[in-house]
Backbone bond lengths (Angstrom), bond angles and torsions (degrees), N, CA, C in turn:
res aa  C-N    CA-C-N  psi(-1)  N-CA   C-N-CA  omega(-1)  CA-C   N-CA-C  phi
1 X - - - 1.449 - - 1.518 109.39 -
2 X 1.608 100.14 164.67 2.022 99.51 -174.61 1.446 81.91 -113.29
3 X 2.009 88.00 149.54 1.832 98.16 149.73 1.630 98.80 -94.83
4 X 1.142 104.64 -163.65 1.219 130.44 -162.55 1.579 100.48 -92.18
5 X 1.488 120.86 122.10 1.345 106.96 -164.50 1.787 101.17 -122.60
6 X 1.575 124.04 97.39 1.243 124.67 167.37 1.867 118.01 -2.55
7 X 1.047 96.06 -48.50 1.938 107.57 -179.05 1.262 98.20 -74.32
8 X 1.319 132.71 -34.98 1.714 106.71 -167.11 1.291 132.43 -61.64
9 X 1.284 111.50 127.06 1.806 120.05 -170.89 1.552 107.99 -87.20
10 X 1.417 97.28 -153.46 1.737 112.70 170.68 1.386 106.82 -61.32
11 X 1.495 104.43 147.36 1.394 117.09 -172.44 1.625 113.77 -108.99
12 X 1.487 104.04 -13.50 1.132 112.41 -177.66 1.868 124.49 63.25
13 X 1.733 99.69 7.46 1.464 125.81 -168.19 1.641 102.31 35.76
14 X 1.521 103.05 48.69 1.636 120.29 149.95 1.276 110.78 -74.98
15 X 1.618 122.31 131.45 1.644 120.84 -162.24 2.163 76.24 -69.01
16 X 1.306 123.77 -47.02 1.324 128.39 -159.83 1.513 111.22 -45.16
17 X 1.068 105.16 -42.48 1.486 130.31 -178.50 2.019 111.16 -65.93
18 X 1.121 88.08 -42.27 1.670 87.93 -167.28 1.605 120.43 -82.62
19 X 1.221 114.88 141.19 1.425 117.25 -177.99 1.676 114.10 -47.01
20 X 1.220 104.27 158.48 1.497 101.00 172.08 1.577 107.17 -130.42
21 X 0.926 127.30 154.42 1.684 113.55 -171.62 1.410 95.82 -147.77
22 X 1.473 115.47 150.11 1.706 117.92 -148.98 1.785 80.54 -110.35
23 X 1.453 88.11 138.41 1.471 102.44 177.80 1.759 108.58 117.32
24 X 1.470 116.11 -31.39 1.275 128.15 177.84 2.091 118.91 -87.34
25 X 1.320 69.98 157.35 1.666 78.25 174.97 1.882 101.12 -79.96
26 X 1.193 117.29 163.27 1.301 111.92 -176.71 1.715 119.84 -98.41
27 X 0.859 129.22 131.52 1.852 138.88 -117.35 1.329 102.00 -61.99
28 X 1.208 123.56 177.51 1.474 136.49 173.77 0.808 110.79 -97.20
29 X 1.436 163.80 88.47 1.468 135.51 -173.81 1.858 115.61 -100.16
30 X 1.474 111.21 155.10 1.397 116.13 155.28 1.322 98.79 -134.83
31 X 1.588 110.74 130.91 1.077 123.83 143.09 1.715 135.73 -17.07
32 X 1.008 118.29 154.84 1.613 139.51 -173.11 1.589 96.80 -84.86
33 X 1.555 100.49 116.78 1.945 105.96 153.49 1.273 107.77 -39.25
34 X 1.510 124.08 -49.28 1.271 128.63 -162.39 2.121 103.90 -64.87
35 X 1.439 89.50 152.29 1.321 101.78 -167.73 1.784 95.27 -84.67
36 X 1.613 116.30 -27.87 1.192 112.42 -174.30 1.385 119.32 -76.90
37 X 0.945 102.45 -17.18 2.141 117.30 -176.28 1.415 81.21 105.20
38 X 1.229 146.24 -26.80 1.579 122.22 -136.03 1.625 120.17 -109.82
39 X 1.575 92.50 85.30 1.674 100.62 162.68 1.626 79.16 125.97
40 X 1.541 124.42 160.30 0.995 121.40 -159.70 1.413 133.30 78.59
41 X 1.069 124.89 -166.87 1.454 151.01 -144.40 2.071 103.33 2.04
42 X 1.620 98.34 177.66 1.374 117.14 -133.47 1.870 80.84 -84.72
43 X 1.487 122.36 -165.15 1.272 137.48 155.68 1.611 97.90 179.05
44 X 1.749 96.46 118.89 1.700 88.03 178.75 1.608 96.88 -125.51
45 X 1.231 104.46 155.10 1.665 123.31 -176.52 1.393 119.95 -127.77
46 X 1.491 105.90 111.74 1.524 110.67 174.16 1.242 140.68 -138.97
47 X 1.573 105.69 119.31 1.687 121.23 -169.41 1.442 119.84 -39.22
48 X 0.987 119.50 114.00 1.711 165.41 -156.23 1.582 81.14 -67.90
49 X 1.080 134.49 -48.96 1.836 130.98 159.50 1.259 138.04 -53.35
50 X 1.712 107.74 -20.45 0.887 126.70 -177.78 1.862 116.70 -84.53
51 X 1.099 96.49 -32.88 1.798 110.39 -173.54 1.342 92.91 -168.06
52 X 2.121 89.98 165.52 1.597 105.40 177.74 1.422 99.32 -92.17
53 X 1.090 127.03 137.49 1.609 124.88 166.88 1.641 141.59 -22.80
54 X 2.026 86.06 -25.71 1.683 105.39 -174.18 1.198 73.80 -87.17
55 X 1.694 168.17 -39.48 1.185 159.14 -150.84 1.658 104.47 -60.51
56 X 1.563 106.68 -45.16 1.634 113.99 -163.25 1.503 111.61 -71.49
57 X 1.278 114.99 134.38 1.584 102.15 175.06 1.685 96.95 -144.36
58 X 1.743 119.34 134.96 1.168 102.17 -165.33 1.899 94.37 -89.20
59 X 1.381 130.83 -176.97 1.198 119.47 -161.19 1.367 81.70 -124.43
60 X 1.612 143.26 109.79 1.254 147.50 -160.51 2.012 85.48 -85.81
61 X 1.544 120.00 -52.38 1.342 99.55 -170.77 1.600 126.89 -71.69
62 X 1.124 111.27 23.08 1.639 134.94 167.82 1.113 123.45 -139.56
63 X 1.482 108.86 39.76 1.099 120.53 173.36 1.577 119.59 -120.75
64 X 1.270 132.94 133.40 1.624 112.75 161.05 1.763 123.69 -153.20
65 X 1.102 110.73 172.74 1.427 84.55 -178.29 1.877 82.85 -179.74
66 X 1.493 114.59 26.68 1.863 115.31 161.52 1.748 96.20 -92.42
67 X 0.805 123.59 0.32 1.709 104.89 179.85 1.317 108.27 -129.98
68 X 1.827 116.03 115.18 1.208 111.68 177.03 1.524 122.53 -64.34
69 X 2.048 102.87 -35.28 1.833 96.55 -175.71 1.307 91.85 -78.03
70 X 1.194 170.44 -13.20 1.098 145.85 -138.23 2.344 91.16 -120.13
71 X 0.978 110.04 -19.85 1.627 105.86 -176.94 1.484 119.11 105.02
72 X 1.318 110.93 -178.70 1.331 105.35 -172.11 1.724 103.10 -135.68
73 X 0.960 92.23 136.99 2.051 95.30 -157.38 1.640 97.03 -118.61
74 X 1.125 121.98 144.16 1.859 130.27 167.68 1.700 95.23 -127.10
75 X 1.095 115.13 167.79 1.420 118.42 -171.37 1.851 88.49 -163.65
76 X 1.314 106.04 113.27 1.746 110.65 160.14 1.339 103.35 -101.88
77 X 1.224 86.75 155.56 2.244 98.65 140.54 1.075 99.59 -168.51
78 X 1.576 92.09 150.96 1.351 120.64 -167.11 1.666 122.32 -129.20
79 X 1.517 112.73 119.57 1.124 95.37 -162.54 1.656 129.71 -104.54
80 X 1.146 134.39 98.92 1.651 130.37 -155.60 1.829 121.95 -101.25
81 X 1.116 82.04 166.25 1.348 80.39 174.58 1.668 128.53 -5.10
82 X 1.501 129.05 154.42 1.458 107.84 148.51 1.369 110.34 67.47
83 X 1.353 122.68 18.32 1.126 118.49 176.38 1.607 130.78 67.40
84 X 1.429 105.30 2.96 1.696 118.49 -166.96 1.504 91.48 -86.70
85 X 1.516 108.24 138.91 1.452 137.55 149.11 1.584 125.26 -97.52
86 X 1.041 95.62 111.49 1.804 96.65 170.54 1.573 120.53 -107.04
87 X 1.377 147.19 117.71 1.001 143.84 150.60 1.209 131.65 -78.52
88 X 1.456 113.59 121.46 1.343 107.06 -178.98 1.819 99.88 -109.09
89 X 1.974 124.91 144.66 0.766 132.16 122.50 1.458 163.10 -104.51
90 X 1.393 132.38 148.36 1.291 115.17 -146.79 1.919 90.88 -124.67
91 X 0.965 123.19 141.78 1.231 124.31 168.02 1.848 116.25 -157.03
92 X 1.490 101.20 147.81 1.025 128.45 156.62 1.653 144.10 -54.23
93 X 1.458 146.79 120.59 1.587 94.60 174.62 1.283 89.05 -152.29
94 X 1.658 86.67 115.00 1.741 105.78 173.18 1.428 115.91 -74.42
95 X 1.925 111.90 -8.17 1.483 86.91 -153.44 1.918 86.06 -86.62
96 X 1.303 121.82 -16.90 1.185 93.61 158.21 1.955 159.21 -67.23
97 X 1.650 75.12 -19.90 1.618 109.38 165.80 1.657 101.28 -59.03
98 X 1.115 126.74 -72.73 1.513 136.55 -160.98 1.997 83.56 -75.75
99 X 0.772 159.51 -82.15 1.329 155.06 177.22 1.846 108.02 2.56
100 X 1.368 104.93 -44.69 1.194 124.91 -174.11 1.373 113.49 -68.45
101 X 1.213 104.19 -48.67 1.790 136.25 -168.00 1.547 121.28 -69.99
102 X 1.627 85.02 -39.07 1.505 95.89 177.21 1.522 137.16 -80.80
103 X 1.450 121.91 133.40 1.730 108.82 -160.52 1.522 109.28 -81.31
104 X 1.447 96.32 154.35 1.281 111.85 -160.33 1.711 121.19 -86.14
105 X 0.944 155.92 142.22 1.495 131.32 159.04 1.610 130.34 -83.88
C-alpha cells in the first residue's frame, strides 16, 4: 500500500499512477474530458467495510465526462444490506474553472 507522498502530481487517472490505500476497494475511475489526460476526470474510493464489491455498480446513464464546459459527473450506487441504496456523486466543474479564465469586456 502507498502513504500519501507530498511530491505526488497528476495521475493522469492511470490505475498505475494512483494511490492505493489498504482497507479500500480499488478505485473507480473515469477518464478526463480533456483530450490530453491532463487535469480532470473522476477517482472514487470505497471502504471494503462499507460494501461487498459485487454491491458497487457505476451508473453509466449518470455518468459523463465528453463535455469539458458542461463538467465531468460519476454516479455510483451501492447496494447493502436491508434493502438500503446509497448513491454517491462525484463531479468536476470546469465551467467554473474556464469562467475564471475567460476575458472579460
Amino acid at each position: 500500500s502507498s502513504g500519501i507522498n507530498a511530491e505526488y502530481g497528476e495521475t493522469n487517472c492511470n490505475p498505475a499512477n494512483l494511490l492505493v490505500f489498504e482497507s479500500f476497494h480499488p478505485p473507480l475511475i473515469q477518464n478526463p474530458a480533456r483530450k490530453s489526460s491532463k487535469g480532470g476526470g473522476l477517482v472514487t474510493y470505497i471502504r471494503e467495510t462499507f460494501c461487498e464489491s459485487t454491491s458497487i455498480d457505476i451508473m453509466k446513464n449518470f455518468c459523463a465526462n465528453s463535455d469539458l464546459e458542461a463538467g465531468e459527473f460519476q454516479t455510483i450506487e451501492i447496494q447493502r444490506e436491508q434493502k438500503k441504496t446509497y448513491l454517491f456523486a462525484t463531479t468536476t466543474d470546469h465551467l467554473v474553472q474556464t469562467a475564471h479564465l475567460s476575458p472579460t469586456n
